[in-house]
C-alpha positions in Angstrom: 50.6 120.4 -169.4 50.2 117.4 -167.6 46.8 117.0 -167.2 46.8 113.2 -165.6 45.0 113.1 -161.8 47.5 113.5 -159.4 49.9 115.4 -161.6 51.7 117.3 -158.6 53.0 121.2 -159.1 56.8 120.7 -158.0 58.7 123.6 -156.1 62.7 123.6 -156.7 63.7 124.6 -153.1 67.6 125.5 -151.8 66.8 126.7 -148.6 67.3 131.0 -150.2 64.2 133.0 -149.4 63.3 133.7 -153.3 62.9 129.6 -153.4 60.2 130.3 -150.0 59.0 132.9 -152.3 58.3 129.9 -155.2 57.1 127.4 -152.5 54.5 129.8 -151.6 53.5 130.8 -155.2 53.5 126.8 -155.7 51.5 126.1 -153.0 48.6 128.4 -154.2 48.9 127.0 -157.2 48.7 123.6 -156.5 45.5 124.5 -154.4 43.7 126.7 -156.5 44.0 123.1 -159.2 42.8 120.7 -156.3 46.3 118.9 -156.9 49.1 117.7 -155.0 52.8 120.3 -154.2 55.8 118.2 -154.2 58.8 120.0 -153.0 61.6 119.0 -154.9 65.6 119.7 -153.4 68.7 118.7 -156.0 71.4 117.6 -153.8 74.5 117.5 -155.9 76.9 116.9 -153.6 77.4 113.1 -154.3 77.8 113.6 -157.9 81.1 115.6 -156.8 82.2 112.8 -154.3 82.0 115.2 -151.4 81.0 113.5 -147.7 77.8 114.0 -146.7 77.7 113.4 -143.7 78.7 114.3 -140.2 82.6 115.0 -140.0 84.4 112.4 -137.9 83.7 113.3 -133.7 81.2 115.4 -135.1 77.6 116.0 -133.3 75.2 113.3 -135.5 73.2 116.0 -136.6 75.7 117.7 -138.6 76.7 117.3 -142.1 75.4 118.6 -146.1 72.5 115.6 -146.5 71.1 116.7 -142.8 71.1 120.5 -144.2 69.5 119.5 -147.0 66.5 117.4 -145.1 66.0 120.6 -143.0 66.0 123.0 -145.9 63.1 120.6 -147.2 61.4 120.7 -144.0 61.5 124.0 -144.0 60.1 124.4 -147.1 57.0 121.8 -146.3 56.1 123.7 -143.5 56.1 126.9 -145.4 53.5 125.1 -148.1 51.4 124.3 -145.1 51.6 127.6 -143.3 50.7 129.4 -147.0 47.4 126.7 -147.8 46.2 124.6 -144.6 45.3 121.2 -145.5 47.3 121.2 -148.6 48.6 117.8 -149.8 52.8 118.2 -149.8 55.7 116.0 -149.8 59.4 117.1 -149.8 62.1 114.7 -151.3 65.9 114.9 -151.4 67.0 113.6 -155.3 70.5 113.4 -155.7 71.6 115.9 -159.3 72.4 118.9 -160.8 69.6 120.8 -160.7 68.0 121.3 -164.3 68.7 117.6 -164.5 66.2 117.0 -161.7 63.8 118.9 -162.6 63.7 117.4 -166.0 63.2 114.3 -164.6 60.4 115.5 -162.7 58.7 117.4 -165.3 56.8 114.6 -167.1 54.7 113.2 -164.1 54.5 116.9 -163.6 51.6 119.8 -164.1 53.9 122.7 -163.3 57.3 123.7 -162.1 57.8 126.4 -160.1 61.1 128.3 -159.4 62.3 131.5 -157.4 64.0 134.1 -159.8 67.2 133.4 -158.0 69.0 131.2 -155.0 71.6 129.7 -153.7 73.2 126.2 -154.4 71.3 123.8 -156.8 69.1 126.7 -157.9 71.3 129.3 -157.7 71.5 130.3 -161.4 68.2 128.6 -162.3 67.4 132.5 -164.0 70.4 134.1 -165.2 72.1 131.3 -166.4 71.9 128.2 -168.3 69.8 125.5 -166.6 67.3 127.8 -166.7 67.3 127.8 -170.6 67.4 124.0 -170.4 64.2 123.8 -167.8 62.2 126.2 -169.6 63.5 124.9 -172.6 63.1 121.0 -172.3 60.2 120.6 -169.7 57.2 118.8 -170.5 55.0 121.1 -168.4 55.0 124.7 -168.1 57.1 126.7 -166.3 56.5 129.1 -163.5 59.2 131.3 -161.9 58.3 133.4 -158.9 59.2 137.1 -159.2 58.0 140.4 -158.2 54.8 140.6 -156.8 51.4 139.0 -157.9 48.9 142.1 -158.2 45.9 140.5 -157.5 43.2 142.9 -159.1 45.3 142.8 -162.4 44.8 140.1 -165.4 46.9 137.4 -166.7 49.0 139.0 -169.7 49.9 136.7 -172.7 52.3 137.6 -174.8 51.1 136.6 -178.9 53.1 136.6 -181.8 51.3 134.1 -184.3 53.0 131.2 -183.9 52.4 127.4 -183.0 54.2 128.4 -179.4 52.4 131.9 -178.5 49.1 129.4 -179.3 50.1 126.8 -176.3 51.0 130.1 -174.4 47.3 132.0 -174.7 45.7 128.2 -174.0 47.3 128.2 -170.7 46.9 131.4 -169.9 43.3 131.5 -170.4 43.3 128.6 -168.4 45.0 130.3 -165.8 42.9 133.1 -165.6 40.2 131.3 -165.6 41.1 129.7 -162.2 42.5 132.7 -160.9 38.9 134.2 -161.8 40.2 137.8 -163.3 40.9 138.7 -167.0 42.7 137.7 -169.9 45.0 140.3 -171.6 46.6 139.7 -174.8 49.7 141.4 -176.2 51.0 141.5 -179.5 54.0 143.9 -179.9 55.5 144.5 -183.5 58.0 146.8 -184.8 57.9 146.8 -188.8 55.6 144.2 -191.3 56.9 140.6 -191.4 58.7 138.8 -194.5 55.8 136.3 -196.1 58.5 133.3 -196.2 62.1 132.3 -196.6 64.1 134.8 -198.8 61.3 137.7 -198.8 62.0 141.1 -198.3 60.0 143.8 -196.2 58.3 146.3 -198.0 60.1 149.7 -198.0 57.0 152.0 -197.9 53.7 150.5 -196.7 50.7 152.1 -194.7 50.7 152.3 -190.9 47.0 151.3 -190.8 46.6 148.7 -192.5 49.9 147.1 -190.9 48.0 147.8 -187.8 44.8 146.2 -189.3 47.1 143.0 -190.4 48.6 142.4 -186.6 45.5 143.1 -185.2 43.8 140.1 -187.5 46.9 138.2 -186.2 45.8 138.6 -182.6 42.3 138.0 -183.1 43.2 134.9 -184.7 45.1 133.7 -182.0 42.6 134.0 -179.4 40.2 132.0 -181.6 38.3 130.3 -179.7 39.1 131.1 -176.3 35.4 132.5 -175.8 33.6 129.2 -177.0 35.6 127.6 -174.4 35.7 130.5 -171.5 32.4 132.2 -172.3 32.5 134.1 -169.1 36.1 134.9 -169.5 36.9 139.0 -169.8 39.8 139.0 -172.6 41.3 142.6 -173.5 43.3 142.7 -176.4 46.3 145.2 -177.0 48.5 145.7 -180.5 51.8 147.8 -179.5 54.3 149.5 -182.2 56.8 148.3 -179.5 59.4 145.9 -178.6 58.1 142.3 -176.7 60.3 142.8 -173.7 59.0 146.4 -173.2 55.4 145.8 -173.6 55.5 143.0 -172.3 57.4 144.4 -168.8 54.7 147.5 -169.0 51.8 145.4 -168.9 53.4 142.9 -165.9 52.8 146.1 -163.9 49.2 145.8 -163.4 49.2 141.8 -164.4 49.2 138.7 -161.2 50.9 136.8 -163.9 52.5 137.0 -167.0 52.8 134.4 -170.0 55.0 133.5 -172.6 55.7 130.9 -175.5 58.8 128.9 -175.6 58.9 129.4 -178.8 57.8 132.0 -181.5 58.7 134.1 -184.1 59.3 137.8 -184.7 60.0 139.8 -181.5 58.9 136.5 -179.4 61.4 134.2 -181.8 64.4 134.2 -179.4 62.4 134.1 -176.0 64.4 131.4 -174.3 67.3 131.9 -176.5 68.7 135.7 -176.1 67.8 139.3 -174.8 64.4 138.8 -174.6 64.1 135.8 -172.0 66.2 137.7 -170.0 64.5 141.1 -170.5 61.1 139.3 -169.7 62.6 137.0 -166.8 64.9 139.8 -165.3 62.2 143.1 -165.4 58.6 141.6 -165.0 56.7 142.9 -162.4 54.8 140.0 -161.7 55.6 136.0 -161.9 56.5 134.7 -165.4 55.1 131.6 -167.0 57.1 129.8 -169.8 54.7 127.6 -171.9 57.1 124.8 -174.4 54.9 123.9 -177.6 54.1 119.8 -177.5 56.2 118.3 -179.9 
């Protein structure tokens, strides 16, 4: 993430009430990290050479860009209303809508996005500019669904790998912050291939496959206590799929992480069923960490 002063959490607005939903998310984000919300609209119209403006004999206040600068208003005054005194700015950026967010995410510490909208937004989940955000951002991703349950941890989803490692770094960080817990969850279903071209074992004992993904997890947290010693962290290893313990635990969770990139059950995360699965059935917002490069 970037952690340069004055890095700004940027809101995708379009004016649909999930996108108030992400401004107000964003805005307590922004405030619990003493750091700027910038509130972020993709106007696309130009690219598709459609007038703007008011319609000829029309009243001057008509027309797409003057929607736009009121959806943005709108959006500002909702950041205020949600954190008083908060520092906010709304700007208008002419783009399809992944396109300007990637260009916002370098100078960026977060993006925040509603799980659904209309316009720019509109298929910012479901479809594929959310794959390319969440995909291609240089700053983690948050999208606002559900509901926050504020007694209940952060949840990080761990599988081993180099992504599930940025993903429990931020999400300690975030629960840190937030002040509650940190809740690990590794989910497996059958004992891993060593490498390329291994096979998996045809018989081999429940326990100590247990014992092996639990060494896993512990591995993965490594270090998380040196640097958070007054950090609770819970740790939970599930015979279960990722998109199903992972949705169980978002239940009780105020947020819920996940790596951009894994292996195992978290390989395909931003790729196939189980970005979808953890995007489309969390309880509770859902945090998409990308590995640096």
């Amino acid at each position: 993430m970037n952690s340069a002063n004055g890095a700004a959490v940027v809101v995708g607005v379009d004016g649909s009430e999930p996108a108030l939903r992400a401004v107000r998310l964003a805005a307590a984000e922004a405030a619990r990290r003493h750091r700027p919300l910038r509130v972020v609209h993709a106007f696309i119209w130009p690219l598709l050479r459609v007038p703007v403006g008011p319609l000829t004999g029309a009243p001057p206040g008509g027309g797409l860009r003057h929607q736009a600068e009121e959806l943005v208003e709108r959006a500002v005054a909702e950041a205020e209303a949600t954190v008083p005194g908060i520092r906010v700015t709304g700007e208008i950026i002419d783009g399809e809508a992944s396109a300007v967010l990637l260009g916002e995410s370098p100078a960026a510490a977060m993006i925040v996005l509603g799980d659904r909208g209309l316009g720019g937004f509109g298929a910012l989940v479901i479809g594929s500019a959310a794959v390319q955000v969440a995909t291609y951002a240089d700053c983690p991703v948050l999208v606002a669904r559900g509901e926050e349950h504020p007694d209940g941890p952060v949840v990080v989803g761990v599988d081993g790998s180099p992504a599930s490692r940025a993903a429990v770094e931020f999400a300690a960080e975030q629960a840190a912050v937030r002040d509650t817990a940190l809740h690990a969850v590794h989910a497996y279903r059958h004992p891993g291939s060593a490498g390329p071209g291994d096979m998996q074992p045809l018989v081999y004992e429940e326990s100590e496959l247990r014992g092996e993904e639990g060494r896993l997890l512990a591995e993965s947290l490594a270090g998380i206590h040196e640097r958070y010693p007054d950090l609770p962290v819970t740790r939970e290893v599930v015979r279960e799929r990722a998109v199903a313990a992972l949705t169980a635990a978002s239940r009780r969770a105020v947020l819920v992480v996940v790596g951009s990139r894994g292996r195992g059950e978290l390989a395909g995360l931003l790729l196939g069923s189980v970005s979808h699965g953890v995007l489309h059935h969390s309880a509770c917002p859902v945090a998409l960490v990308r590995t640096p490069d």
